[in-house]
C-alpha positions in Angstrom: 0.0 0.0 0.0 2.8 2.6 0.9 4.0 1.6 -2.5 1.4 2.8 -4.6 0.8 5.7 -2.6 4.5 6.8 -3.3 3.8 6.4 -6.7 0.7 7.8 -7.5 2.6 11.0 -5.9 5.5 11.0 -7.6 2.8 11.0 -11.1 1.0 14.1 -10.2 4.6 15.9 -9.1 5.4 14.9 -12.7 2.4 16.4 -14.1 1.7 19.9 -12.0 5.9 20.2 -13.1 6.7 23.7 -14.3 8.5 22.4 -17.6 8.0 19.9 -20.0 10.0 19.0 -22.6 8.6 17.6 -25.5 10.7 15.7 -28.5 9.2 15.0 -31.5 6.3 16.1 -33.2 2.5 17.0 -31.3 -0.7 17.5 -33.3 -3.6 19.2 -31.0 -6.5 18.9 -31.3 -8.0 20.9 -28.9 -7.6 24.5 -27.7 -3.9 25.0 -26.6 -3.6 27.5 -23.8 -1.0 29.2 -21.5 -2.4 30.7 -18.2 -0.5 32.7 -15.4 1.5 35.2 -14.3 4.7 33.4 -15.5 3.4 31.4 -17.6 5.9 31.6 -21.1 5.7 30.2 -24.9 9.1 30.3 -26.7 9.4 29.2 -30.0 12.3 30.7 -30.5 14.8 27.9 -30.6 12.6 26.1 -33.0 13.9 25.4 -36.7 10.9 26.9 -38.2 7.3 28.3 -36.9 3.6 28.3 -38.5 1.9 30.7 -36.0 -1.4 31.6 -37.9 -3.9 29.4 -39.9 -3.1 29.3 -43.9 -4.9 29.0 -47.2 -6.4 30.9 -49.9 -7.6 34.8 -50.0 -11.5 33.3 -50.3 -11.0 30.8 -47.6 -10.0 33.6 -44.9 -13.5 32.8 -41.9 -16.2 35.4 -42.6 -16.4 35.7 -38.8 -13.7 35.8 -36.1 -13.0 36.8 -32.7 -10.7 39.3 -31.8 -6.8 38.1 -32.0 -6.7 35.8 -34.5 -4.5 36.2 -37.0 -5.2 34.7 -41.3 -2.2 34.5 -43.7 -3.5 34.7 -47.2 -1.0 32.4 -49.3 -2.3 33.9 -53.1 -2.2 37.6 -51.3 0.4 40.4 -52.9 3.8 39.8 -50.9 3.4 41.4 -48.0 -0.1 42.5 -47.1 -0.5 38.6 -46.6 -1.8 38.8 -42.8 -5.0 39.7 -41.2 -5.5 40.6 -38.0 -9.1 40.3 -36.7 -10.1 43.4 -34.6 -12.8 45.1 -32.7 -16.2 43.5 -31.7 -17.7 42.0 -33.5 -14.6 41.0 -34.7 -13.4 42.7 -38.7 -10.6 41.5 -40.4 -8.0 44.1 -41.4 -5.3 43.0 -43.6 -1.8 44.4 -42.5 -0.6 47.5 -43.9 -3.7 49.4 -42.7 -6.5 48.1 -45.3 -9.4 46.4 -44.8 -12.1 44.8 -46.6 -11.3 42.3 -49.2 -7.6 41.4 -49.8 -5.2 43.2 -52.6 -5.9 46.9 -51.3 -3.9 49.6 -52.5 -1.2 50.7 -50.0 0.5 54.1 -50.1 4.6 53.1 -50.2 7.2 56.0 -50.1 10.1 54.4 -51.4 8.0 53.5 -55.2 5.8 55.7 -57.7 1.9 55.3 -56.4 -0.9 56.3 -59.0 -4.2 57.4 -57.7 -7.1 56.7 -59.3 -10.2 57.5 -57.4 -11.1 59.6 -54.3 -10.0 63.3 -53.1 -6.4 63.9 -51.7 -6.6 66.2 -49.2 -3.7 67.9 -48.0 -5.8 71.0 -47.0 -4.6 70.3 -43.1 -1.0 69.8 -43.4 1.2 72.6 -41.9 3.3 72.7 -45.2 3.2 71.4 -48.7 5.6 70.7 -51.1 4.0 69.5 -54.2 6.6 70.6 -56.8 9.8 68.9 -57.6 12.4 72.0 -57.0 15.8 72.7 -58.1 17.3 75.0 -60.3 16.2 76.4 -63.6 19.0 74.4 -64.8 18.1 71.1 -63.3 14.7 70.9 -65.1 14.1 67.6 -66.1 14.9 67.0 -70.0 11.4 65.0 -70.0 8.1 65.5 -68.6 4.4 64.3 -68.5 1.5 67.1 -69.2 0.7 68.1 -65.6 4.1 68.1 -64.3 5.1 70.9 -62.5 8.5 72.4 -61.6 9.4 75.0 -58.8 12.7 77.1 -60.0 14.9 78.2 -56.7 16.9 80.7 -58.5 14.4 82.1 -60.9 12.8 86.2 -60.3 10.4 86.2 -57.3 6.8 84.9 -58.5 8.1 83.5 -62.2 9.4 80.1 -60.1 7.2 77.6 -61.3 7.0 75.4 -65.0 4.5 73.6 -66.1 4.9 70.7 -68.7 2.6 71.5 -71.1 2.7 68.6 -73.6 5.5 65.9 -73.8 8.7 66.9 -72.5 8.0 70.6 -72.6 8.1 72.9 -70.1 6.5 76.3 -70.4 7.8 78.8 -67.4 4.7 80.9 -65.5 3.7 83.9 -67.2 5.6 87.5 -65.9 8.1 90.1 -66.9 7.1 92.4 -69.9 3.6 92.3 -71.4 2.3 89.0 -73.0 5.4 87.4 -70.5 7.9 85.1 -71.0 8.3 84.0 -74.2 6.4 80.5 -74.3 4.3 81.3 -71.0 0.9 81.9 -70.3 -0.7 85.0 -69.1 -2.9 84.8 -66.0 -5.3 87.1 -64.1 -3.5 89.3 -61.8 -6.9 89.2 -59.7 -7.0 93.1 -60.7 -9.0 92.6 -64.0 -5.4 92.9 -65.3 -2.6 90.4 -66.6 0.1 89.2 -64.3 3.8 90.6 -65.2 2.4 93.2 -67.1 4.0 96.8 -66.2 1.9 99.7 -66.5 2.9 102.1 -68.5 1.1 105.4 -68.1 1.7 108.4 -65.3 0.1 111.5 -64.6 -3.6 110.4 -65.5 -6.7 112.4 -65.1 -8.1 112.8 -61.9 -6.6 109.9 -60.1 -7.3 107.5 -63.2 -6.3 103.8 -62.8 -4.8 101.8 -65.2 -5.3 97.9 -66.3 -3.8 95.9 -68.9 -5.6 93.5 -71.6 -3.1 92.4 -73.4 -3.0 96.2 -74.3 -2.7 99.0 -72.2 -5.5 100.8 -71.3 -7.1 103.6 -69.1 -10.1 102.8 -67.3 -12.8 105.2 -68.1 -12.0 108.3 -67.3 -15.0 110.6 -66.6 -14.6 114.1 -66.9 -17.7 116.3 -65.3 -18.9 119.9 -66.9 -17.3 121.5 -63.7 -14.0 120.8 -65.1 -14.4 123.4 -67.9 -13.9 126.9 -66.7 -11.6 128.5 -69.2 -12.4 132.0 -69.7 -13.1 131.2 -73.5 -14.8 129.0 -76.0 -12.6 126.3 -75.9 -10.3 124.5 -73.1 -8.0 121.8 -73.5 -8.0 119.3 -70.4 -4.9 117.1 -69.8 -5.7 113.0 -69.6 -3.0 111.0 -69.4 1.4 111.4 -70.2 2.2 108.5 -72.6 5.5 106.8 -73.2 7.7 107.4 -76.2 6.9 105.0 -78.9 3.3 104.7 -77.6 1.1 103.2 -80.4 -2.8 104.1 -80.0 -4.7 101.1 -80.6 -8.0 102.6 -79.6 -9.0 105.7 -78.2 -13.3 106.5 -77.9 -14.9 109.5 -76.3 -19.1 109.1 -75.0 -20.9 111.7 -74.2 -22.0 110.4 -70.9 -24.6 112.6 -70.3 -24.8 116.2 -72.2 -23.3 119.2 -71.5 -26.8 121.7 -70.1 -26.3 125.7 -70.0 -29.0 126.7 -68.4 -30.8 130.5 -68.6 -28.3 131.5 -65.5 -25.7 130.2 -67.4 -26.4 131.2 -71.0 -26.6 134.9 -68.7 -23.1 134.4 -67.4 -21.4 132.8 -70.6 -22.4 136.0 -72.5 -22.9 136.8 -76.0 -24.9 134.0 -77.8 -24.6 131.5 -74.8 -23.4 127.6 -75.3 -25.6 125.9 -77.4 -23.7 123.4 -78.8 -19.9 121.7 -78.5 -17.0 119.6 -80.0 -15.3 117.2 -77.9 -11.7 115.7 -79.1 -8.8 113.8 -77.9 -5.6 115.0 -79.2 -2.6 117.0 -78.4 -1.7 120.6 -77.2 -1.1 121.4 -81.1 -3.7 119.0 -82.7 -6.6 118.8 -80.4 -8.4 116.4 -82.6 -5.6 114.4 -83.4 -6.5 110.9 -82.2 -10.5 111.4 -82.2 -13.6 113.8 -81.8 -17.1 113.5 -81.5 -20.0 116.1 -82.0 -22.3 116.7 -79.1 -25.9 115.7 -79.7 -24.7 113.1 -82.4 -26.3 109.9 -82.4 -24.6 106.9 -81.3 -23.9 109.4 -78.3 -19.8 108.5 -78.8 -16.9 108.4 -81.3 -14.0 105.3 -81.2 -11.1 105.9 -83.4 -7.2 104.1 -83.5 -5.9 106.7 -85.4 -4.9 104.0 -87.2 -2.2 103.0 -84.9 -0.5 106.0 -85.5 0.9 108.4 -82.8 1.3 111.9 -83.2 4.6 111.5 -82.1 7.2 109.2 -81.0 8.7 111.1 -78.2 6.1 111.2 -74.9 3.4 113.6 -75.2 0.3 114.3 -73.5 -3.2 113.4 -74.3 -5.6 116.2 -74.1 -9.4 116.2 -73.5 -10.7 119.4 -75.8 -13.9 120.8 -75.7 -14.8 123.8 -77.5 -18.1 125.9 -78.1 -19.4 125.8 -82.0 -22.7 127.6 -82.2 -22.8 131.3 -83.4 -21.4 134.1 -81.2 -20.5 131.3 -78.6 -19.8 132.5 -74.7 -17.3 131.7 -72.5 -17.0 128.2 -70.6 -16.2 130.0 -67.1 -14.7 132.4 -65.6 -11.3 131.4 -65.5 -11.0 130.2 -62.2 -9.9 127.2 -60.6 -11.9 124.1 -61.5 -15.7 124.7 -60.1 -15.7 128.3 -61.4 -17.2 126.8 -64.8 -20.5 128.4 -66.3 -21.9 125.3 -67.1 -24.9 123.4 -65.2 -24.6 119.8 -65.8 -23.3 116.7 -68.0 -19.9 115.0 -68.2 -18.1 112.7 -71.0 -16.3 109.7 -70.7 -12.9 108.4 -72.5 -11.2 105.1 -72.9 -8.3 105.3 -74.2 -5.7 101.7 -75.1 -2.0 101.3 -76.7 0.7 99.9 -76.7 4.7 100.5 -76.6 6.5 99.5 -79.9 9.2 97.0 -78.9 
């Protein structure tokens, strides 16, 4: 009896052991488990290891509890493992995918083409989207859509743009129409970008904007301006370079010019009844156009056929003269505001360009 008793203990010392060592091969059936604080499973000392369950893409379980693990054998090398996450449990393929296996993964070390969706970069602190170098380093080939930042090219004139196959076209600035090859964009000003301007002293504050031409935005010149103690008075518009072509230059009678009884009074003689307008110069007031007040259209456009009345800078004036019989006097020949005249105004446009 002591016997067995000996025995059976020495069994069950053998089996609550903290180690086993198994040789040779084990096939379990069952759930294989390791509990406890210290409780270790170290496969690291074997030949070779097959952690995970195996097979085909469409074989991966439709269902799974969280932790388990699927290597697809026909998956693209590398995104072969799911992991099986959340509850209820979703399989998510390694790499950061998931769904169905083969998704497209974002790698930084290869060229990645996208086809679908909206990148959206609009909450990074900085973006570099352009390849960048030097004017000289640009790429002897390109794709149409490529783009290129220039480090040592002028302030605002940086960037290329591969237009069609392997060539470049630089961004539009510098003189008007830009550089050669470039297009011209919207300055945001209703203007061109790179485009100078070209005129200076211009009537009444004037502003000036380019289309492809230069041109002065309509300048509107009110009957108080005219206060020459005479018939006629010759208002100055705008300076203009030398070798300034006129490509157009219009004058509309806005509203018409109105003497009224008081004024007809003042101006004296047979009053102002009816006037000329003109655009010209101090010698040739009628030079580049002129219009006759009451006609009908109520304007006059002209281009002087592209000719200038001189090649050196000149001014443009604004004339405006009395033409009925025994005409009065436009003012009083005081500053402007002193003019006899009650009421109208005309408006002019004027456009050119400088001959390169």
């Amino acid at each position: 009896m002591t016997r067995r008793i000996t025995w059976t203990i020495g069994l069950l010392a053998v089996a609550c052991s903290a180690q086993t060592t198994v040789n040779g091969g084990r096939v379990f059936t069952g759930i294989v488990k390791s509990s406890g604080a210290n409780a270790t499973v170290d496969f690291s000392g074997a030949a070779s290891t097959v952690p995970v369950v195996t097979g085909l893409s469409t074989a991966r379980p439709s269902s799974c509890t969280a932790g388990q693990m699927y290597f697809a054998t026909d998956a693209t090398a590398g995104q072969n493992l799911s992991y099986c996450t959340g509850s209820p449990g979703t399989w998510t393929i390694a790499g950061g995918e998931s769904g169905s296996p083969g998704p497209t993964v974002v790698q930084t070390n290869q060229s990645n083409t996208y086809t679908a969706g909206t990148q959206d970069f609009s909450g990074s602190a900085h973006t570099l989207p352009s390849k960048k170098g030097t004017a000289a380093l640009l790429p002897p080939t390109c794709t149409t859509g490529e783009e290129y930042f220039a480090t040592d090219a002028a302030a605002g004139q940086n960037k290329y743009y591969c237009t069609a196959t392997n060539t470049w076209s630089p961004q539009a600035g510098g003189s008007p129409g830009g550089l050669s090859g470039s297009v011209q964009m919207n300055n945001g000003s209703g203007g061109l970008a790179g485009q100078s301007n070209i005129y200076s002293n211009i009537y009444s504050g004037g502003s000036e904007y380019q289309q492809g031409e230069n041109c002065l935005k309509n300048l509107v010149v009110p009957s108080s301006a005219w206060s020459a103690n005479g018939i006629s008075e010759q208002i100055p518009l705008v300076v203009v370079p030398a070798n300034w072509i006129p490509t157009e230059v219009s004058i509309t009678e806005t509203s018409p010019l109105n003497c009224n009884s008081s004024c007809q009074t003042s101006s004296g003689a047979g009053g102002m009844t009816s006037f000329q307008y003109g655009v010209g110069t101090s010698t040739a007031p009628l030079y580049y156009d002129s219009y006759i007040s009451g006609a009908s259209p109520a304007f006059a456009a002209a281009n002087a056929s592209g000719q200038a009345a001189t090649n050196a800078s000149h001014t443009l004036y604004l004339y405006l003269g009395v033409t009925n019989t025994n005409p009065g006097v436009l003012g009083n020949g005081g500053l402007p505001g002193s003019s006899y005249l009650t009421s109208g105004s005309v408006t002019v446009r004027v456009c050119g360009e400088v001959a390169q």
